[in-house]
C-alpha positions, 0 to 999 in steps of 0.5 A: 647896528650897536648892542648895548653889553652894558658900558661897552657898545659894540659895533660891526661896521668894519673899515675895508681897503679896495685895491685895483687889481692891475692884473684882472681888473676890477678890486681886492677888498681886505680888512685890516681888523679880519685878514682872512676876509679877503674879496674882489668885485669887477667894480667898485659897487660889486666889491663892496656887496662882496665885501658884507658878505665876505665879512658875514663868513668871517664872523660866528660860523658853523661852516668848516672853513670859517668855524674860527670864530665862534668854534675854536672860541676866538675874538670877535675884533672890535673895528678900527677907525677908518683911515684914508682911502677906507670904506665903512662895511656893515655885518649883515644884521642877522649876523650881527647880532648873532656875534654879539650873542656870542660876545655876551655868552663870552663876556658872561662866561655862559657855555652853549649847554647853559645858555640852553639850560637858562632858556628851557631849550635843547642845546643844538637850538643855541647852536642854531641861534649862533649859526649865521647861516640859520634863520633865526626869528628876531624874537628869539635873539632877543630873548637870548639877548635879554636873558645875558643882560643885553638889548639891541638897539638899531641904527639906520644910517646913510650910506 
């Protein structure tokens, strides 16, 4: 999935590295651009459906543990480019475009309470449509996208 923030195209497709795990079987998965976002699976497939889910912990979260990103006000990292022996691992839509909500409100220099302001809404719905965990309509990430200048524009790709 790619956002446009004007010149710049965002993407969140990370690139992940699957290790054996000699002592219990199966794979570690880590992301050189998220090293807190750390996963296994019994098998090559499982890994890499722990790993999506693992990278939507790791993005904009209201959750205790993983409110790095958008609570504590850090980075979302752009991806590298994947080297050998790397697997391609896409951000859950949803969450997706909630980072680059929070990208666009960063990059705009726009807080939650005017964002909510912008958008004749209460403050704890921008918090909502900043929560992965919230399901948000897709029409209203639009609306808020559109409000700080930006556009979704999908792309489906083969695996």
């Amino acid at each position: 999935m790619k956002f446009n923030t004007g010149i710049i195209m965002t993407q969140f497709v990370y690139p992940a590295m699957l290790t054996a795990d000699e002592k219990d079987g199966g794979f570690v998965v880590t992301f050189r651009d998220l090293p807190e976002a750390i996963t296994q699976g019994n098998s090559w497939e499982e890994a890499l459906h722990e790993a999506a889910d693992c990278l939507e912990e790791a993005m904009p979260s209201a959750s205790a543990a993983n409110a790095l990103r958008i609570d504590d006000k850090l980075e979302i990292p752009q991806p590298s480019q994947p080297k050998n022996q790397e697997y391609l691992v896409a951000v859950p839509a949803q969450t997706a475009i909630k980072a680059a909500l929070y990208l666009a409100m960063r990059e705009k220099g726009i807080s939650k309470v005017q964002l909510a302001s912008t958008l004749n809404i209460h403050e704890k719905e921008v918090r909502r449509i900043l929560d992965p965990h919230h399901a948000t309509k897709l029409s209203t990430m639009e609306r808020t996208l559109a409000v700080l200048g930006q556009r979704i524009e999908l792309q489906i790709t083969t695996k």
